[in-house]
Backbone as CSV, one residue per row, in Angstrom:
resi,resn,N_x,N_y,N_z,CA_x,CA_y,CA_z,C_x,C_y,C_z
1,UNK,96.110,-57.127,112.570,96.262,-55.944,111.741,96.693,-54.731,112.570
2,UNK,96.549,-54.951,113.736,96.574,-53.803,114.579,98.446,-53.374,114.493
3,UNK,99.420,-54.805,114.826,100.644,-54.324,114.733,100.784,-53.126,113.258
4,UNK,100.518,-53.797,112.181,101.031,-53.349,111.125,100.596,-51.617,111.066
5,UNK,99.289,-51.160,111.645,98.632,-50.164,111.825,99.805,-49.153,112.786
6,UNK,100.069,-50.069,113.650,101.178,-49.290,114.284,102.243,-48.986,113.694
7,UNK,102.908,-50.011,113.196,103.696,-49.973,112.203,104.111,-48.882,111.190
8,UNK,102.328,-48.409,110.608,102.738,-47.146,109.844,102.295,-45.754,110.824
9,UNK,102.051,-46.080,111.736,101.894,-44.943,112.725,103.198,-44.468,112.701
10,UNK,104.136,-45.503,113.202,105.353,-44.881,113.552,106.358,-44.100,112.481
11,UNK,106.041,-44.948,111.313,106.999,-44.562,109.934,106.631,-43.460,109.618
12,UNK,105.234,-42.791,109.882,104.972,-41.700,109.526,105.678,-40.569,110.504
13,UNK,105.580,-40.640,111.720,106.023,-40.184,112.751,107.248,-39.454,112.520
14,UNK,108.178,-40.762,112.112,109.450,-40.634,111.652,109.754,-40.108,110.609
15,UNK,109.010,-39.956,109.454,109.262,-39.151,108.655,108.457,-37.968,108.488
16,UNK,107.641,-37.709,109.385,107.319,-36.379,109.365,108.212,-35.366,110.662
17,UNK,108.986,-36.356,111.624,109.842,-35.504,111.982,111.252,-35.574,111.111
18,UNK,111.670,-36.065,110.507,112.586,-35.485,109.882,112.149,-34.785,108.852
19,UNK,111.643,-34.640,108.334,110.674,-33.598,107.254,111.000,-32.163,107.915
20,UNK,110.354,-32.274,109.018,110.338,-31.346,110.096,112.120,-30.642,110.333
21,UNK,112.817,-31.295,110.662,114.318,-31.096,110.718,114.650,-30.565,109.496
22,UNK,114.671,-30.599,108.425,114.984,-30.497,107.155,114.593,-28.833,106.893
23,UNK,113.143,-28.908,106.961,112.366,-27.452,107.117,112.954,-26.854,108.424
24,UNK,113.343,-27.326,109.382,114.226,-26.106,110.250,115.283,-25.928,110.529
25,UNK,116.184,-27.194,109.780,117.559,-26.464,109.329,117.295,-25.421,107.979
26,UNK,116.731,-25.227,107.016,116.474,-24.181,106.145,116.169,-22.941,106.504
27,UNK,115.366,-23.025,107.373,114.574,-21.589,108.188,115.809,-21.347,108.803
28,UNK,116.284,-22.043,109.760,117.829,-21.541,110.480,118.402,-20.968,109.770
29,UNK,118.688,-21.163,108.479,119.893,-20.649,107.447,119.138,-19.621,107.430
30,UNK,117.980,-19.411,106.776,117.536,-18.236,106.303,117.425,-16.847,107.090
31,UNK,117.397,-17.084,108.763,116.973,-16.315,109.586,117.830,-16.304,110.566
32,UNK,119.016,-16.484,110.771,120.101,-17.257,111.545,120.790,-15.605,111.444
33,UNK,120.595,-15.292,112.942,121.180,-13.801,113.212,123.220,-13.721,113.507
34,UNK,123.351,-14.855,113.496,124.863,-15.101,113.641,125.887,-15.651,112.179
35,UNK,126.922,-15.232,112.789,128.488,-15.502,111.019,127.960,-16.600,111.019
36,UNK,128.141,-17.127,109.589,128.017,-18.566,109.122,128.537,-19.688,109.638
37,UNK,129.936,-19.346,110.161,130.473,-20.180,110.818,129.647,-20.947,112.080
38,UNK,129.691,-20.080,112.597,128.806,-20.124,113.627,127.198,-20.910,113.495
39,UNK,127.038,-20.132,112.772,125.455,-21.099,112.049,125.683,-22.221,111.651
40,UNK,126.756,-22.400,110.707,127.329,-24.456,110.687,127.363,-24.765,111.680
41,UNK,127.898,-24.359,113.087,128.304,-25.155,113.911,126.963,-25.397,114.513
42,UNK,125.918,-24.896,115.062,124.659,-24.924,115.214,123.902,-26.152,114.539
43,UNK,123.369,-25.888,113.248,122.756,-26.871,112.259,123.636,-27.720,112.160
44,UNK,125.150,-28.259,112.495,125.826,-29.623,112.379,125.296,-29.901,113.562
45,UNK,124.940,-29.517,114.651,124.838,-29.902,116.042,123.258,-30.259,115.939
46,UNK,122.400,-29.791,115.782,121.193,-30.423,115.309,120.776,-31.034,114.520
47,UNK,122.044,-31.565,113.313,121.608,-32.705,112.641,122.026,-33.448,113.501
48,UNK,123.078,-33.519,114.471,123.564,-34.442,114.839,122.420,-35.068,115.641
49,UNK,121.923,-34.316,116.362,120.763,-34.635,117.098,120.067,-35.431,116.332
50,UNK,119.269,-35.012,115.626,117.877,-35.546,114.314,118.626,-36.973,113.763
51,UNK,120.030,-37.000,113.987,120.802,-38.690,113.583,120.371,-39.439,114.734
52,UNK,120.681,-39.043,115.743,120.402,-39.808,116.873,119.335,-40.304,117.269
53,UNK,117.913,-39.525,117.272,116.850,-39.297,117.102,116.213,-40.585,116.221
54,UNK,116.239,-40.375,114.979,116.319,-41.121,113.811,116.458,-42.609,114.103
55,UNK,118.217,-42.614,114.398,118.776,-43.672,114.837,117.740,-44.370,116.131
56,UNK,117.545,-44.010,116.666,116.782,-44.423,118.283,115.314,-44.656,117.411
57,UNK,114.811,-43.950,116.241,113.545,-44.564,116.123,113.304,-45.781,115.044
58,UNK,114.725,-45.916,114.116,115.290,-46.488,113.626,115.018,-48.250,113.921
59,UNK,115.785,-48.091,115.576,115.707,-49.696,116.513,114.422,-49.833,116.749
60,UNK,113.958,-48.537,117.272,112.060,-49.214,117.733,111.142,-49.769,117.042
61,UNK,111.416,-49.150,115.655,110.382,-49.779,114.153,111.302,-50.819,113.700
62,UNK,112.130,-51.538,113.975,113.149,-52.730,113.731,112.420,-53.452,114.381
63,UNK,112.775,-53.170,115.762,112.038,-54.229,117.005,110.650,-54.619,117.088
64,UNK,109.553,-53.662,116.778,108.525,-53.719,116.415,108.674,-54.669,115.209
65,UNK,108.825,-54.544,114.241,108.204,-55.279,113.263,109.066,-56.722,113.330
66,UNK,110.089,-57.273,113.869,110.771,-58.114,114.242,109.873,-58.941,115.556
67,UNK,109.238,-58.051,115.743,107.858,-58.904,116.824,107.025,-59.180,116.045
68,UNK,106.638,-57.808,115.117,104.859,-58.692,114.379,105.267,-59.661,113.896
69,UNK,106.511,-60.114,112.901,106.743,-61.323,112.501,106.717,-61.595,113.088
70,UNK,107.587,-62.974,114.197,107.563,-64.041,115.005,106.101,-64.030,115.632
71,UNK,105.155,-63.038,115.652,103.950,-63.234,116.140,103.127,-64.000,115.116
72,UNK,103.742,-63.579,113.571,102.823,-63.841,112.618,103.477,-65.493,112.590
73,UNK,104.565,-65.817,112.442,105.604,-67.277,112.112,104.561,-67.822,113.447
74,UNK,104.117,-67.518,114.234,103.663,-68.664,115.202,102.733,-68.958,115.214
75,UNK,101.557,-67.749,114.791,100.402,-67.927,114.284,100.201,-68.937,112.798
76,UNK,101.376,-68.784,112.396,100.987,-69.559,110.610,101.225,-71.209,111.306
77,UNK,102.549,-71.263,112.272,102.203,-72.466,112.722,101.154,-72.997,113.305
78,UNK,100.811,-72.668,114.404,99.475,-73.014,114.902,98.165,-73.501,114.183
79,UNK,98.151,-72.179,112.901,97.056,-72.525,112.055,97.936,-73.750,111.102
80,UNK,98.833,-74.206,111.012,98.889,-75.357,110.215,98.615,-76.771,110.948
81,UNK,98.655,-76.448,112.038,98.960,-78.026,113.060,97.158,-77.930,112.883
82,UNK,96.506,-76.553,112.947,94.959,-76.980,113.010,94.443,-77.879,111.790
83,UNK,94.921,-77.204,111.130,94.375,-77.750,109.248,95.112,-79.184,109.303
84,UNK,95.762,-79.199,109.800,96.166,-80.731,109.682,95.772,-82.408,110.836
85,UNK,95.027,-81.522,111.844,94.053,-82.128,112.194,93.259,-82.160,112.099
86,UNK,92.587,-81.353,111.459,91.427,-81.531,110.630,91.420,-82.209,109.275
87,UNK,92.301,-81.971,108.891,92.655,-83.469,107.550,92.740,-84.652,107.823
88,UNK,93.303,-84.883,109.137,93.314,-85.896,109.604,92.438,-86.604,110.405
89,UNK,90.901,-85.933,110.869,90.256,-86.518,111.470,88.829,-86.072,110.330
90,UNK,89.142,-86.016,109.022,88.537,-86.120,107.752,88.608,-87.197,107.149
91,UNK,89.423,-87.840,107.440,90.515,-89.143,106.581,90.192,-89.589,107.546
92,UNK,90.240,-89.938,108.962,89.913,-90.806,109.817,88.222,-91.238,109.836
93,UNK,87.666,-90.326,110.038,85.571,-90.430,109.176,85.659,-91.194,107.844
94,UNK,86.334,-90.436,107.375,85.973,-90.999,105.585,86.216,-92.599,105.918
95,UNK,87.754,-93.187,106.483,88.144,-94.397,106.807,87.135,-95.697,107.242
96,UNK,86.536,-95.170,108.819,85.854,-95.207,109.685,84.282,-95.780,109.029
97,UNK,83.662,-94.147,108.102,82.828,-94.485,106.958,82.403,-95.544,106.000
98,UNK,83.938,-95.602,105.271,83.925,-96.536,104.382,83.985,-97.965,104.915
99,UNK,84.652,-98.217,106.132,84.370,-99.239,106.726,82.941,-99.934,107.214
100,UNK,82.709,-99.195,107.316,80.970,-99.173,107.943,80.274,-99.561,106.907
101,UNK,80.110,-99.029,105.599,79.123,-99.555,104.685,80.138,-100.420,103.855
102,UNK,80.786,-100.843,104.237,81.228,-102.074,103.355,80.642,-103.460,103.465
């Protein structure tokens, strides 16, 4: 449980910094002592950033959860090879059993 815990650690992360970006490209506009022009070129340059950003946290919560699976796919195997020796050395008693009091 612990991956998945991380999991939303990070998603939150990620969307509370772009939350964050959003609220300070607005404030920029609002308080932005320079021509507009100028102020686009600014806030295009820090979205560009917050893409990149994004993008880069984008791969890490990919990669992450592209691990908890294959952690989980190996675990479901494992636990099946168990259950199935244990069926099988259920059926081997019962066998074994029934032989015995026959």
């Amino acid at each position: 449980m612990k991956s998945g815990e991380s999991c939303g650690g990070v998603c939150s992360i990620v969307a509370s910094f772009l939350l964050g970006g959003i609220v300070g490209g607005g404030v920029a506009l609002l308080v932005a002592p320079m021509p507009g022009k100028e102020a686009r070129k600014q806030i295009a340059g820090l979205a560009e950033g917050v893409k990149e950003k994004a993008e880069d946290y984008y791969e890490q919560i990919k990669d992450a959860v592209t691990s908890v699976l294959e952690d989980g796919k190996g675990l479901v195997e494992e636990k099946k090879r168990l259950i199935s020796k244990a069926v099988q050395a259920g059926i081997e008693a019962y066998e074994k059993e029934r032989k015995g009091s026959a």
